[in-house]
C-alpha positions as CSV (number, residue, x, y, z in Angstrom):
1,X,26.3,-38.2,0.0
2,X,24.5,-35.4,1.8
3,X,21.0,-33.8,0.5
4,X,22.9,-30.7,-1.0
5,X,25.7,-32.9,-2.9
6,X,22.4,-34.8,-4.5
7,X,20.6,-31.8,-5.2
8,X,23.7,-30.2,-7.5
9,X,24.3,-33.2,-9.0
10,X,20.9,-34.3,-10.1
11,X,20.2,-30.1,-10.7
12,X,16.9,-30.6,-9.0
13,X,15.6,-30.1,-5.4
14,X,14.1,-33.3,-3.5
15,X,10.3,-33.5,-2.4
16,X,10.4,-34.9,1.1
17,X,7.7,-37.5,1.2
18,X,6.3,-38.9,4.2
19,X,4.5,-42.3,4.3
20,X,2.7,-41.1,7.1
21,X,0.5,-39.7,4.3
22,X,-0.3,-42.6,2.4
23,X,0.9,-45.7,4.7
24,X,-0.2,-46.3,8.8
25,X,3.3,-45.2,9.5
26,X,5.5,-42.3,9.7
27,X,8.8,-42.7,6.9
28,X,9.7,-39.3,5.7
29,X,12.3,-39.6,3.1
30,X,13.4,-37.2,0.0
31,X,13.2,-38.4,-3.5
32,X,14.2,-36.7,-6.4
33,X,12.6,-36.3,-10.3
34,X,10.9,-34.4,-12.4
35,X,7.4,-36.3,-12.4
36,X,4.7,-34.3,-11.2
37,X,3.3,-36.5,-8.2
38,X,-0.8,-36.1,-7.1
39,X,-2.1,-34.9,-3.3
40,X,-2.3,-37.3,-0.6
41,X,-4.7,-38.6,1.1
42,X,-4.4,-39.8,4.6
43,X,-5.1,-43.4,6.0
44,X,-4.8,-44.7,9.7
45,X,-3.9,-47.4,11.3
46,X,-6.7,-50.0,11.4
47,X,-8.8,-53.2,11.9
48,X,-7.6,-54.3,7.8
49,X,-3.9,-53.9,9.3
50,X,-4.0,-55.8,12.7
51,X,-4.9,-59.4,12.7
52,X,-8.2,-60.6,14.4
53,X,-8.7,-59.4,18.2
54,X,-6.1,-56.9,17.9
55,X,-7.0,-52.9,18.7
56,X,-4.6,-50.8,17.4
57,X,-3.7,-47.9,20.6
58,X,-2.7,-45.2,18.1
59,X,-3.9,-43.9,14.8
60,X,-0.4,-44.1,13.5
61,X,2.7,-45.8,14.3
62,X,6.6,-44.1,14.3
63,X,9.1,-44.6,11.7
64,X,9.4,-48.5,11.7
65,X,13.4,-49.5,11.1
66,X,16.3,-52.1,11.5
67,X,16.0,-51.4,15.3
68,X,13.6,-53.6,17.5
69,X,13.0,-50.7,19.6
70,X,11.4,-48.3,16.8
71,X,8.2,-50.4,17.1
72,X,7.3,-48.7,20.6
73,X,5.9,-45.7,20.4
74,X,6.1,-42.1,22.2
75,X,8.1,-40.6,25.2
76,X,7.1,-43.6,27.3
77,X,7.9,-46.3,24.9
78,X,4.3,-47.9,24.6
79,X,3.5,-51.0,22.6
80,X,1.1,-50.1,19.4
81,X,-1.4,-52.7,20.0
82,X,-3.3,-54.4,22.7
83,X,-4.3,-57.8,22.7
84,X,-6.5,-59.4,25.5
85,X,-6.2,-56.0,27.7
86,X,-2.5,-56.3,27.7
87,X,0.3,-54.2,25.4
88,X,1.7,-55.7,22.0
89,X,4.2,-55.8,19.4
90,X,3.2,-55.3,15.9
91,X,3.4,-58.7,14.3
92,X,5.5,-59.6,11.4
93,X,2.3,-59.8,9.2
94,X,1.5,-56.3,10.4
95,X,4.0,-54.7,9.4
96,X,4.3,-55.9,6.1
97,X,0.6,-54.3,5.4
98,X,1.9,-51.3,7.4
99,X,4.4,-51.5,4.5
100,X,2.1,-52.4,1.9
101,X,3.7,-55.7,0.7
102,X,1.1,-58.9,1.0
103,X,0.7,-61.0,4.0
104,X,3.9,-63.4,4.7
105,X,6.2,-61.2,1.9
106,X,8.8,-62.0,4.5
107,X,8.5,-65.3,5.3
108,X,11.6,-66.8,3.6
109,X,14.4,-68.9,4.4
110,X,13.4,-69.3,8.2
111,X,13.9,-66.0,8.8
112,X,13.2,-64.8,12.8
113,X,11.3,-61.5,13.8
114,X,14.2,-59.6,14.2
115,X,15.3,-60.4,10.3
116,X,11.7,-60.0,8.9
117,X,11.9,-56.8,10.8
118,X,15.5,-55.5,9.6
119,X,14.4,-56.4,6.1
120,X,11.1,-54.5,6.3
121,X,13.3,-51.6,7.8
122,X,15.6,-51.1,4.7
123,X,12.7,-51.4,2.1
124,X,10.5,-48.8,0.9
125,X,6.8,-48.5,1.4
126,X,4.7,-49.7,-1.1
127,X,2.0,-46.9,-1.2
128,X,4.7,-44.1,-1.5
129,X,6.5,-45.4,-4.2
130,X,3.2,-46.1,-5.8
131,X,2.2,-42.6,-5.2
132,X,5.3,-41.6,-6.5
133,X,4.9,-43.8,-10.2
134,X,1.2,-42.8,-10.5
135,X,2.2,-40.0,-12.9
136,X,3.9,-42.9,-15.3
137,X,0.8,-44.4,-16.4
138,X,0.1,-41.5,-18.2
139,X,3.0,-41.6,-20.1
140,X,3.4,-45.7,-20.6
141,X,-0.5,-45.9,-20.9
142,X,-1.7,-49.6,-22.7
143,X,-4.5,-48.9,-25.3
C-alpha cells in the first residue's frame, strides 16, 4: 500500500520521522495519527554505544537493515568503528543500543550475526517510538 493510498484511507497526512534525530542512526520512516509529538533533540553516536576500546569514525551511522552491507558507511563503504587502528563492524550489542533495546535483546535461540542483524533490521527504534507515545502520558496519566 503506497503513502497516498494510506493517507486517504486513514484521512490524515504522515509525519516522516527520522531516528537520526533521536537514535545514533539514520531510519526515516512515516507514521501516521493525530497525537501531537514534541521537538527532537539530537544525539550521536558515542563511547555509551560502542563497547570498551572502540572509537566510533562517524557521528552517525546509515540506515541499519536486513542487509549485511548497510552497516558500512558512505561512497567508499567504510567500517563505522575502529578497533586497535584497524576498521570495524558494529557489533551485535551495538546495535541493539543503536536501536535502543538493552544489551543481548537479541541473543535468543543461537541466533548468528547475520539473524540478530535481520531481526534488528525489521524492528523499530526504541527512542522514536518513544518520542512518538510521549504525548500518551498525558492522557493515561497514573495519580
Amino acid at each position: 500500500m503506497g503513502v497516498n493510498d494510506k493517507r486517504d484511507n486513514l484521512a490524515c497526512n504522515p509525519v516522516m520521522i527520522d531516528a537520526l534525530e533521536v537514535s545514533r542512526a539514520h531510519r526515516a520512516r512515516y507514521f501516521w495519527g493525530n497525537l501531537n509529538t514534541p521537538s527532537l533533540s539530537r544525539v550521536s553516536l558515542s563511547a555509551d554505544c560502542l563497547e570498551h576500546g572502540r572509537v566510533a569514525k562517524f557521528g552517525k551511522v546509515r540506515t541499519i537493515t536486513t542487509r549485511s552491507n548497510s552497516i558500512k558507511q558512505g561512497k567508499d563503504q567504510h567500517f563505522p568503528v575502529l578497533m586497535n587502528g584497524k576498521e570495524d563492524i558494529l557489533w551485535c550489542t551495538e546495535l541493539e543500543r543503536i536501536f535502543g533495546f538493552p544489551v543481548h535483546y537479541t541473543d535468543v535461540s543461537n541466533m548468528g550475526r547475520g539473524a540478530r542483524q535481520k531481526l534488528l533490521g525489521r524492528s523499530w527504534s526504541v527512542p522514536v517510538i518513544r518520542h512518538l507515545f510521549a504525548p500518551l502520558k498525558d492522557y493515561f496519566a497514573c495519580e
